[in-house]
Every structure is written in structure tokens, then in C-alpha cells.
TIVO-2410 file (N, C-alpha, C; in nm, 3 decimals):
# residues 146
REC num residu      c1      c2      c3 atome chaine
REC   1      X  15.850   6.537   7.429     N      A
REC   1      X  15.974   6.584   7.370    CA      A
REC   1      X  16.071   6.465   7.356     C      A
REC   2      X  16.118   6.461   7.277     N      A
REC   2      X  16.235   6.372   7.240    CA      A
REC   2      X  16.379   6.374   7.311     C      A
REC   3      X  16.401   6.230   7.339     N      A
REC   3      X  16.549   6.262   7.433    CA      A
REC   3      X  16.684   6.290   7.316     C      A
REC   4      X  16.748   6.365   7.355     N      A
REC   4      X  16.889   6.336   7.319    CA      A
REC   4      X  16.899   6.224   7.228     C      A
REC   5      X  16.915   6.132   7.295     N      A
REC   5      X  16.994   5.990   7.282    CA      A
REC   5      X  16.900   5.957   7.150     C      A
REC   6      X  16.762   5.946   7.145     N      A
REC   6      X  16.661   5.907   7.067    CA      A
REC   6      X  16.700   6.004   6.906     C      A
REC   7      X  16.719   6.108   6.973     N      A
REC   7      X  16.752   6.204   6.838    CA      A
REC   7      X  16.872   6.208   6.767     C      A
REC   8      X  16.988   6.145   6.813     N      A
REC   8      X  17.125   6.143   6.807    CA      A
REC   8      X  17.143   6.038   6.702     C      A
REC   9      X  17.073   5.925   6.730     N      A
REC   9      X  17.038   5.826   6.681    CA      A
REC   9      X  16.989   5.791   6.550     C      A
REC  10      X  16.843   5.855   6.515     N      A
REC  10      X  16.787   5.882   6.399    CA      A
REC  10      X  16.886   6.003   6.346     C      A
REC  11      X  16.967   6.117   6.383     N      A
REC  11      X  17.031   6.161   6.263    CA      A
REC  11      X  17.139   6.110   6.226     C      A
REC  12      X  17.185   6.012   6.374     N      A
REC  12      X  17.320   5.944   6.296    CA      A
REC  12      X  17.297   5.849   6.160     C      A
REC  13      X  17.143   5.799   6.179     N      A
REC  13      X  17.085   5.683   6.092    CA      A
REC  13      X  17.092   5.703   5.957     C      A
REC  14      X  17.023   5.804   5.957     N      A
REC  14      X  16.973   5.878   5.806    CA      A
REC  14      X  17.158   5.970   5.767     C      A
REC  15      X  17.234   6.062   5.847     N      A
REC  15      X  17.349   6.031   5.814    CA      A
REC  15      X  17.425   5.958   5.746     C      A
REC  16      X  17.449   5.852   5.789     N      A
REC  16      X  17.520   5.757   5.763    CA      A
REC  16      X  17.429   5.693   5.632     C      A
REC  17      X  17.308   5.723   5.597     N      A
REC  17      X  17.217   5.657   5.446    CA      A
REC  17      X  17.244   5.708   5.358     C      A
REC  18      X  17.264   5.855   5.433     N      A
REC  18      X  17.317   5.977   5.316    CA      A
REC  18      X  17.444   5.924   5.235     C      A
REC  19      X  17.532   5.914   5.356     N      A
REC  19      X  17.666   5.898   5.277    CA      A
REC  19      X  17.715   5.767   5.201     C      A
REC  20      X  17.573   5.619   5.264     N      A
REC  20      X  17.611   5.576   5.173    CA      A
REC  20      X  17.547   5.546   5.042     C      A
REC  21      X  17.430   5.641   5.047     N      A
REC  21      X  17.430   5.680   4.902    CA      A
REC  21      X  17.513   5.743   4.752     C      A
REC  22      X  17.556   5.842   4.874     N      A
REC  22      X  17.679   5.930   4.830    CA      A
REC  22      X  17.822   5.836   4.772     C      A
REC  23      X  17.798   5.694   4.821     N      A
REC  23      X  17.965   5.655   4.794    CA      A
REC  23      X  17.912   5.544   4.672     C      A
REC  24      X  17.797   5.526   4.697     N      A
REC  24      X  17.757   5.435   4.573    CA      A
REC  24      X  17.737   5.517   4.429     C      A
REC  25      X  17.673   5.620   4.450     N      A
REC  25      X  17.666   5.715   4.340    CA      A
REC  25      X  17.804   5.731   4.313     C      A
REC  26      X  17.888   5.799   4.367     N      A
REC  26      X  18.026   5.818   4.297    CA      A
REC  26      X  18.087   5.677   4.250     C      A
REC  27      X  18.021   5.582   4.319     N      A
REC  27      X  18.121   5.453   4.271    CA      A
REC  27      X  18.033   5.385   4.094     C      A
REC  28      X  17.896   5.467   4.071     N      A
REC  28      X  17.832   5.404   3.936    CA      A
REC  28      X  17.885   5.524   3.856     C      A
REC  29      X  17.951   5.619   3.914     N      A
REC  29      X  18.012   5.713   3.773    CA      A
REC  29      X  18.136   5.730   3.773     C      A
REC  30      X  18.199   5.695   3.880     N      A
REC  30      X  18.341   5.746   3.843    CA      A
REC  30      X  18.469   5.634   3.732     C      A
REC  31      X  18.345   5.551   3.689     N      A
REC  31      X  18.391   5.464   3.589    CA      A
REC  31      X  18.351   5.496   3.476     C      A
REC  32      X  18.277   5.608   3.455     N      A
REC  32      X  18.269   5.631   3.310    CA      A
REC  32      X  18.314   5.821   3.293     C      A
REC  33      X  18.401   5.856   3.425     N      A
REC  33      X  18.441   5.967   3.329    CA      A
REC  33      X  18.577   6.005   3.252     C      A
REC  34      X  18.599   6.012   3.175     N      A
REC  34      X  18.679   6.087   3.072    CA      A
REC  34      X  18.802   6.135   3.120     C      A
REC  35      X  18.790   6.297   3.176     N      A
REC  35      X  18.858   6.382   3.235    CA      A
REC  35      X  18.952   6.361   3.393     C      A
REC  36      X  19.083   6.315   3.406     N      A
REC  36      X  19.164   6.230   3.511    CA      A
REC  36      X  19.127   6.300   3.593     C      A
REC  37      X  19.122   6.486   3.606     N      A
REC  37      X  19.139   6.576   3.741    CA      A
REC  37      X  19.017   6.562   3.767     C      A
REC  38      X  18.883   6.545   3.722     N      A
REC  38      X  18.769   6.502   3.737    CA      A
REC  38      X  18.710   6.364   3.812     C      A
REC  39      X  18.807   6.282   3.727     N      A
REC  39      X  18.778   6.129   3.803    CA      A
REC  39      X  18.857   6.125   3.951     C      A
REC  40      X  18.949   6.199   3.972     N      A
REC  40      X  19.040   6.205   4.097    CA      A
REC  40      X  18.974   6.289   4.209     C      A
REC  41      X  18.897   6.398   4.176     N      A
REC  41      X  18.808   6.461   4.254    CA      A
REC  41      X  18.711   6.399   4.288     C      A
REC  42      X  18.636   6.289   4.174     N      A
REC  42      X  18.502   6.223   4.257    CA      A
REC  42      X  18.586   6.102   4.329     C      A
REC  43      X  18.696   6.030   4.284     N      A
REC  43      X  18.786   5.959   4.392    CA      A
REC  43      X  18.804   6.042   4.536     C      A
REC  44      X  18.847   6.102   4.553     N      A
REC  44      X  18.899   6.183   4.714    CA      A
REC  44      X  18.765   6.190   4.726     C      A
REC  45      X  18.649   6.293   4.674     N      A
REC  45      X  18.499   6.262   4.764    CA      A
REC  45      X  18.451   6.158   4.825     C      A
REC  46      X  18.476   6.034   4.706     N      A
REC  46      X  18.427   5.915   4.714    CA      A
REC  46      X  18.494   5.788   4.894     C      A
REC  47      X  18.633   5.889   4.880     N      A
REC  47      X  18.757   5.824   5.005    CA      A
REC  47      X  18.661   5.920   5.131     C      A
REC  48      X  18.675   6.016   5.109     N      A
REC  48      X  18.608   6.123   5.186    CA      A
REC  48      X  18.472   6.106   5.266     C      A
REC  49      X  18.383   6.045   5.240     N      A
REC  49      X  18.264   6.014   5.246    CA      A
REC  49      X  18.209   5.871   5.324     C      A
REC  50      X  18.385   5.787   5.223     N      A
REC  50      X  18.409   5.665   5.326    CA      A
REC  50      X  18.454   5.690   5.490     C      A
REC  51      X  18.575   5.791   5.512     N      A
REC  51      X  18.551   5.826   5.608    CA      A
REC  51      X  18.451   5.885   5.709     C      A
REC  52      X  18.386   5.959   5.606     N      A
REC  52      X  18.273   6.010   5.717    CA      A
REC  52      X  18.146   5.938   5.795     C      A
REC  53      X  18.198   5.789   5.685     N      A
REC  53      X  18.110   5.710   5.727    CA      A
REC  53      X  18.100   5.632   5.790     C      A
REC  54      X  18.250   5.587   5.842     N      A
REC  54      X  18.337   5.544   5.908    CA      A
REC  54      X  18.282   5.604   6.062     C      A
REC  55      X  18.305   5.730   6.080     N      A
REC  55      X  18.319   5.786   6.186    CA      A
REC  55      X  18.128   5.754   6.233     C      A
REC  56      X  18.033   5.809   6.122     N      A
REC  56      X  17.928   5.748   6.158    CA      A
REC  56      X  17.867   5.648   6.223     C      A
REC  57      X  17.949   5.515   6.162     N      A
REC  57      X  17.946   5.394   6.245    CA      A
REC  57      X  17.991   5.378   6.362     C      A
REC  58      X  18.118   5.406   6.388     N      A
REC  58      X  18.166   5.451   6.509    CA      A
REC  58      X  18.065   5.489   6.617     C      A
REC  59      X  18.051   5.643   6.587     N      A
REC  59      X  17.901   5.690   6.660    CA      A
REC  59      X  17.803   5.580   6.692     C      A
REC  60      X  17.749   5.509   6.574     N      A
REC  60      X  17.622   5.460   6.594    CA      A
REC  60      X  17.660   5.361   6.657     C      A
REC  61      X  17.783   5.253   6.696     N      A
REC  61      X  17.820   5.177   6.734    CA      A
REC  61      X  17.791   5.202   6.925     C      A
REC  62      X  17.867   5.302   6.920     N      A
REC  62      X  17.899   5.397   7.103    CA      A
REC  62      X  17.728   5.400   7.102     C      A
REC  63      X  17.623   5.415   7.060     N      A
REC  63      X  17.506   5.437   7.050    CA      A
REC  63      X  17.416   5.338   7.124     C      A
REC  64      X  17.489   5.202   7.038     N      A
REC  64      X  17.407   5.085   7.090    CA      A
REC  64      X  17.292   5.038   6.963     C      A
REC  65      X  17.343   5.146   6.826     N      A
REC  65      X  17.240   5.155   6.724    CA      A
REC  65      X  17.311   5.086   6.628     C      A
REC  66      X  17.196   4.990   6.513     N      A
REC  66      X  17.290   4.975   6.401    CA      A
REC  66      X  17.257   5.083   6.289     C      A
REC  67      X  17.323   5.001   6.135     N      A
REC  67      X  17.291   5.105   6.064    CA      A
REC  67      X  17.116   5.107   6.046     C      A
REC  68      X  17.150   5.212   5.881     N      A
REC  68      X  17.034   5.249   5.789    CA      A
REC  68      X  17.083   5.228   5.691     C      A
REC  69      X  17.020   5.143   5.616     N      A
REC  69      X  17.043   5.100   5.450    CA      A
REC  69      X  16.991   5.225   5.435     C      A
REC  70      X  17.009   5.326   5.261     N      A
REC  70      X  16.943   5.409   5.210    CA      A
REC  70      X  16.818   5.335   5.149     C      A
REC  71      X  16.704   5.357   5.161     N      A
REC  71      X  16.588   5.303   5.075    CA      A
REC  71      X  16.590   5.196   4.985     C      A
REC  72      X  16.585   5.124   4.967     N      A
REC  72      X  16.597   5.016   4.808    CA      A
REC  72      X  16.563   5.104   4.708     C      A
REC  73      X  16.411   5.118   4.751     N      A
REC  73      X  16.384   5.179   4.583    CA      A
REC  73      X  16.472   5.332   4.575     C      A
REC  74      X  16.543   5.375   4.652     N      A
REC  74      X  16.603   5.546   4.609    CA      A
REC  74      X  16.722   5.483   4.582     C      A
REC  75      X  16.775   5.347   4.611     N      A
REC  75      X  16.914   5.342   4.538    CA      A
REC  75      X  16.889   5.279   4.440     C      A
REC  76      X  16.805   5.233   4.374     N      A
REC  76      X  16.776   5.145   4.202    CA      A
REC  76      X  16.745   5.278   4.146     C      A
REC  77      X  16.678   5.340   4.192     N      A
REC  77      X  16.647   5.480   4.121    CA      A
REC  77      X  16.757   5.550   4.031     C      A
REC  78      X  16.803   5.612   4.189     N      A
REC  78      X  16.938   5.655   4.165    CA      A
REC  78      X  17.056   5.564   4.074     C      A
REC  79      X  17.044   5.432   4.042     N      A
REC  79      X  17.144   5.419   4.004    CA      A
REC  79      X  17.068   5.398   3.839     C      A
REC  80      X  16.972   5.349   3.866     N      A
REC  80      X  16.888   5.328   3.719    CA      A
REC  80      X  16.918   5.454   3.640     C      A
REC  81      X  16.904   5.592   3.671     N      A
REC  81      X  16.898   5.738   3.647    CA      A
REC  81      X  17.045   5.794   3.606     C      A
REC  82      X  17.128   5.714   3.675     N      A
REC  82      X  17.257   5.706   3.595    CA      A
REC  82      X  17.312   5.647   3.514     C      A
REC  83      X  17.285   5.517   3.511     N      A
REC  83      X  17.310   5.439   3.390    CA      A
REC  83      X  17.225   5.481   3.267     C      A
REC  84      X  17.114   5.505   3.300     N      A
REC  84      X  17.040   5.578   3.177    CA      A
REC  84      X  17.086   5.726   3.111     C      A
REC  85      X  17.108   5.803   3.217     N      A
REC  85      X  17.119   5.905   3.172    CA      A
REC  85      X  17.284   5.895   3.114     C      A
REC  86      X  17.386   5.834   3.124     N      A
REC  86      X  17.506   5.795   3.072    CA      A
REC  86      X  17.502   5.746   2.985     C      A
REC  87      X  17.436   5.646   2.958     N      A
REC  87      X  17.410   5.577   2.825    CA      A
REC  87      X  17.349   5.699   2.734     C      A
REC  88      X  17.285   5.746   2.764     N      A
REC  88      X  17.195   5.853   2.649    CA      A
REC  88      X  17.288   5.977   2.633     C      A
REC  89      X  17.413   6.014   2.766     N      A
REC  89      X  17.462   6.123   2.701    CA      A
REC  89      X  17.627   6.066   2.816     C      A
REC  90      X  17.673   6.012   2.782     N      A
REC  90      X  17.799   5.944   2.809    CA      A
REC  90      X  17.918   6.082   2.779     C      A
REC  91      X  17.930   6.184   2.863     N      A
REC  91      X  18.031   6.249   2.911    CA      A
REC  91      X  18.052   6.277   3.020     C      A
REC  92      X  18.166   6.407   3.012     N      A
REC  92      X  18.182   6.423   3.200    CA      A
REC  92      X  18.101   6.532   3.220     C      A
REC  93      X  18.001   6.631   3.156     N      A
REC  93      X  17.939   6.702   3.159    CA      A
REC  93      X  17.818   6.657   3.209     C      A
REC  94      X  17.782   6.535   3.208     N      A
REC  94      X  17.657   6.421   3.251    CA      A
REC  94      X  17.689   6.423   3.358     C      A
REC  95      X  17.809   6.376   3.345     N      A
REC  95      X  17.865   6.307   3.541    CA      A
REC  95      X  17.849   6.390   3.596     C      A
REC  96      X  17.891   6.522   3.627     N      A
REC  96      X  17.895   6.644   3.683    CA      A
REC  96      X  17.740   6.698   3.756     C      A
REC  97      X  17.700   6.662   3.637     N      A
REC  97      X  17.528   6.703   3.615    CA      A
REC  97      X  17.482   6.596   3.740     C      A
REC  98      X  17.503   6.515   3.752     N      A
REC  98      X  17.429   6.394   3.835    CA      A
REC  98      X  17.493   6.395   3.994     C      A
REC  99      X  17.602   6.400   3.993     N      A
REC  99      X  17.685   6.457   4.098    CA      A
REC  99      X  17.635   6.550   4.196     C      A
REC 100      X  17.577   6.672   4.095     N      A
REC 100      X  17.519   6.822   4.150    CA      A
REC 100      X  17.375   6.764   4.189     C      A
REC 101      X  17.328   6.664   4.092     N      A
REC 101      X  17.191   6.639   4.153    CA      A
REC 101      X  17.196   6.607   4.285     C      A
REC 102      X  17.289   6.468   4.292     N      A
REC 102      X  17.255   6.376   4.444    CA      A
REC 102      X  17.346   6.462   4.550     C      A
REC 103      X  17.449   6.578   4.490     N      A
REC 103      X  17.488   6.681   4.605    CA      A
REC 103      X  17.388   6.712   4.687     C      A
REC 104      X  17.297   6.805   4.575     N      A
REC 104      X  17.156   6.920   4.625    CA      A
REC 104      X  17.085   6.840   4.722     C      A
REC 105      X  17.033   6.735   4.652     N      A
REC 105      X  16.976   6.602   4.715    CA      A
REC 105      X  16.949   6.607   4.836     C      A
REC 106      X  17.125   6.548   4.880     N      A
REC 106      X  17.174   6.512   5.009    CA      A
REC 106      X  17.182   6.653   5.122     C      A
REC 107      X  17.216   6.763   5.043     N      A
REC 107      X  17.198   6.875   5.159    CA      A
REC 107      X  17.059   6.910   5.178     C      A
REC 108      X  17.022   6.882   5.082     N      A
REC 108      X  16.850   6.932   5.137    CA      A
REC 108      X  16.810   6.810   5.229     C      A
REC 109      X  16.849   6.730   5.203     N      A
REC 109      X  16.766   6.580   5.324    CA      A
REC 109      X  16.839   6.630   5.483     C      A
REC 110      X  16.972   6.644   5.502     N      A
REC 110      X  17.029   6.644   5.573    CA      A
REC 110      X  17.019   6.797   5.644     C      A
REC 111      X  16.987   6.882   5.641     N      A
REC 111      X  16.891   7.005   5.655    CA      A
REC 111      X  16.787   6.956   5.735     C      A
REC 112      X  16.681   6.884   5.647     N      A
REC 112      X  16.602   6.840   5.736    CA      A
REC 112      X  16.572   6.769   5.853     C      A
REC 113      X  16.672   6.703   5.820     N      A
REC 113      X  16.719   6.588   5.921    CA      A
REC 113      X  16.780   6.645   6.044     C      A
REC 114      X  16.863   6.739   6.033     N      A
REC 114      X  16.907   6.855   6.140    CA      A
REC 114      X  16.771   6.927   6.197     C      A
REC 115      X  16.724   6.966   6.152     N      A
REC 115      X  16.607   7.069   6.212    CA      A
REC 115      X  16.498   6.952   6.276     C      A
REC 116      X  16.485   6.850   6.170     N      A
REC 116      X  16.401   6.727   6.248    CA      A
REC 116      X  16.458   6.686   6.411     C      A
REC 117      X  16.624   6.680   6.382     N      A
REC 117      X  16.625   6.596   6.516    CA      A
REC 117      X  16.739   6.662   6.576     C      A
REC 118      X  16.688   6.818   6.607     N      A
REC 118      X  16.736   6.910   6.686    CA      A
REC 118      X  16.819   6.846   6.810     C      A
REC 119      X  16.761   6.806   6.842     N      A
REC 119      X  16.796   6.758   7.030    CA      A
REC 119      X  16.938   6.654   7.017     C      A
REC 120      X  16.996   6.603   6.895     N      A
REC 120      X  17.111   6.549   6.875    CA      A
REC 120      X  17.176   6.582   6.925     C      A
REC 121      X  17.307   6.506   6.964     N      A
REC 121      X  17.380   6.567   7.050    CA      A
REC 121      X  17.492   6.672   6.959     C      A
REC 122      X  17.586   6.740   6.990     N      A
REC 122      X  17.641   6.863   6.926    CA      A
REC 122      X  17.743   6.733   6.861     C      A
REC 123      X  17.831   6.655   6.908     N      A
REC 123      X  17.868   6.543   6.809    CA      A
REC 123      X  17.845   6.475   6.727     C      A
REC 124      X  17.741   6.450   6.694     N      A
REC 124      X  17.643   6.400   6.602    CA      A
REC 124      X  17.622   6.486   6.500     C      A
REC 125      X  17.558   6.625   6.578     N      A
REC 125      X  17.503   6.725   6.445    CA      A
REC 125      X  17.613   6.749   6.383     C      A
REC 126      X  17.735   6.795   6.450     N      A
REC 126      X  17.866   6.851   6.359    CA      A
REC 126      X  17.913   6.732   6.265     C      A
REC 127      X  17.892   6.578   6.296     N      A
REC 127      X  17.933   6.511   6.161    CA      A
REC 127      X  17.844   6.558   6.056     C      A
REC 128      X  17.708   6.552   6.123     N      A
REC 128      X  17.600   6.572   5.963    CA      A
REC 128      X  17.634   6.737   5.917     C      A
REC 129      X  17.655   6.829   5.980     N      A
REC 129      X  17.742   6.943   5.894    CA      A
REC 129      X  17.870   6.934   5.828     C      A
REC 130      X  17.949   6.826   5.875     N      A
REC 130      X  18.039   6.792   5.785    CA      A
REC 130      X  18.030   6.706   5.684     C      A
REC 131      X  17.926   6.661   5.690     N      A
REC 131      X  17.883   6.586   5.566    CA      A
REC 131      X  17.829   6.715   5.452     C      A
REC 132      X  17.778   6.786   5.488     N      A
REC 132      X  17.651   6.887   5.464    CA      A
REC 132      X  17.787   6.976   5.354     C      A
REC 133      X  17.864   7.011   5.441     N      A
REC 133      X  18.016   7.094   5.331    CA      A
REC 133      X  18.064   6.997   5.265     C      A
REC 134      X  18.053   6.914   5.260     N      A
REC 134      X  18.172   6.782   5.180    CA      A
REC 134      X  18.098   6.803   5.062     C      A
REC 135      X  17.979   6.790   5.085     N      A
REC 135      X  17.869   6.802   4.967    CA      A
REC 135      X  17.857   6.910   4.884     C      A
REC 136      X  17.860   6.992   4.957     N      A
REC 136      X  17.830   7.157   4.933    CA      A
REC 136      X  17.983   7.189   4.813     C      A
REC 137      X  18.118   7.137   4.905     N      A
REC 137      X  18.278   7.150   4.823    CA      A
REC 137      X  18.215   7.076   4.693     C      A
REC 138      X  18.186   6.948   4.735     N      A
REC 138      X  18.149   6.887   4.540    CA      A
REC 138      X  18.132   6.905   4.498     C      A
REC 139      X  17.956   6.953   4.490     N      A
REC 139      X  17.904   7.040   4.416    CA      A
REC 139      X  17.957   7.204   4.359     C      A
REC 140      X  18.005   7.282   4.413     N      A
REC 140      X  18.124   7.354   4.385    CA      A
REC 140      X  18.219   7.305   4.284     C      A
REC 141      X  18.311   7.201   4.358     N      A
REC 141      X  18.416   7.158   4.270    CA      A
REC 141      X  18.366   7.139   4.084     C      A
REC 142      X  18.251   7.074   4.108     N      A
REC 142      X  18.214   6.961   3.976    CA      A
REC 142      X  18.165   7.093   3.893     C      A
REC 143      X  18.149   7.186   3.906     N      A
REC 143      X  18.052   7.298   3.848    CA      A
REC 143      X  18.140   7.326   3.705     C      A
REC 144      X  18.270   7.359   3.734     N      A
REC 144      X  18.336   7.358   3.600    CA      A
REC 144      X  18.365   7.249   3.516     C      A
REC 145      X  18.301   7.146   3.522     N      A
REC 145      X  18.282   7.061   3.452    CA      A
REC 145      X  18.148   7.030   3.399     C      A
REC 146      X  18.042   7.135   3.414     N      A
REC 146      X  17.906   7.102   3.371    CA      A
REC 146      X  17.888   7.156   3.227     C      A
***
């Protein structure tokens, strides 16, 4: 069985990959949308996310852990998939669209990542549920713009 500490660790890891996937994605679109109350909403996510990631480090710091880069190849992906898909359909109805993708994305990883590494400590798991709604509000928010 897995200790605590061991599990606390790997979800703070992958946590903290999440979000900074999450802040790079908002940072390759929120330069090409259109609509101000739109671009100001993926701004505050984008501030939002910095904090949470903030606090992540923190954690992983008290840990004795460093970070987790997100994947190489899932952030060329991801960002390849936006520049393409912008270029081919350059509105805020795109942005929105891509937004909702790496939302879904991120709650489904982070789901797993919870049930994977149960034994976290209850400080730990409650950041990755607050990551988990931040995501969940976006995706929400961005919907009337699809």
C-alpha cells in the first residue's frame, strides 16, 4: 500500500502539470479572441490557475518534491491544435471550443489522478478539487460563446 506522503506527492505532481497546462493554453488563445467579456474571463481563469499553482508549489515545496513539466509532446500538441485550429477557423467560437476541450481534458485526468492516489493527504486532494471546479466554472462560463 502506498504511504500518504508518496501519494500526496504524485497528485500534487500531475496537479500542478494540469494547471500548467491550463495557463499555457489560455495564454496561446487569449490573444486571438475578439469578444473583451470573453478575453477577460479566460484572463481571471488564466490569474486563477496561476494561483492555484502557486499554492501547488508551495505544497510540493513543504513536500521536499519538485515540480512536473506537463509532457513535451501533450504541450506541442496542444498548442500545435490551436494554432491550427485558429488559423483554419479564427473566432471566439473556436476559442471557446478548445477551452471546453482542455477543460474536459483536465477534469477527466484529475479524476483519475484522485482515485489513483487516494491516500493523499485531504490538503492536497482539496487543491486538486479546486482545480477540478475552476475547470468545471470555465467550461460553463465559455459555453455561451460556442
Amino acid at each position: 500500500m502506498k504511504d500518504n506522503k508518496t501519494d500526496s506527492i504524485r497528485l500534487l505532481r500531475e496537479t500542478n502539470a494540469g494547471i500548467q497546462m491550463g495557463v499555457s493554453s489560455l495564454e496561446d488563445i487569449i490573444g486571438s479572441i475578439q469578444n473583451q467579456e470573453l478575453r477577460d474571463l479566460m484572463s481571471r481563469a488564466k490569474t486563477e490557475h496561476e494561483k492555484l499553482g502557486n499554492e501547488a508549489h508551495r505544497l510540493l515545496h513543504f513536500y521536499g518534491s519538485d515540480t512536473k513539466e506537463p509532457h513535451p509532446v501533450a504541450k506541442v500538441m496542444s498548442s500545435v491544435k490551436t494554432n491550427v485550429m485558429l488559423a483554419a477557423d479564427p473566432n471566439d467560437s473556436t476559442a471557446a471550443g478548445l477551452i471546453t476541450d482542455g477543460c474536459n481534458m483536465g477534469i477527466k485526468n484529475l479524476n483519475k489522478y484522485l482515485n489513483e492516489y487516494g491516500n493523499a493527504s485531504p490538503l492536497v486532494s482539496a487543491l486538486t478539487r479546486r482545480v477540478i471546479r475552476s475547470e468545471e466554472k470555465l467550461c460553463e462560463d465559455v459555453r455561451a460563446y460556442l
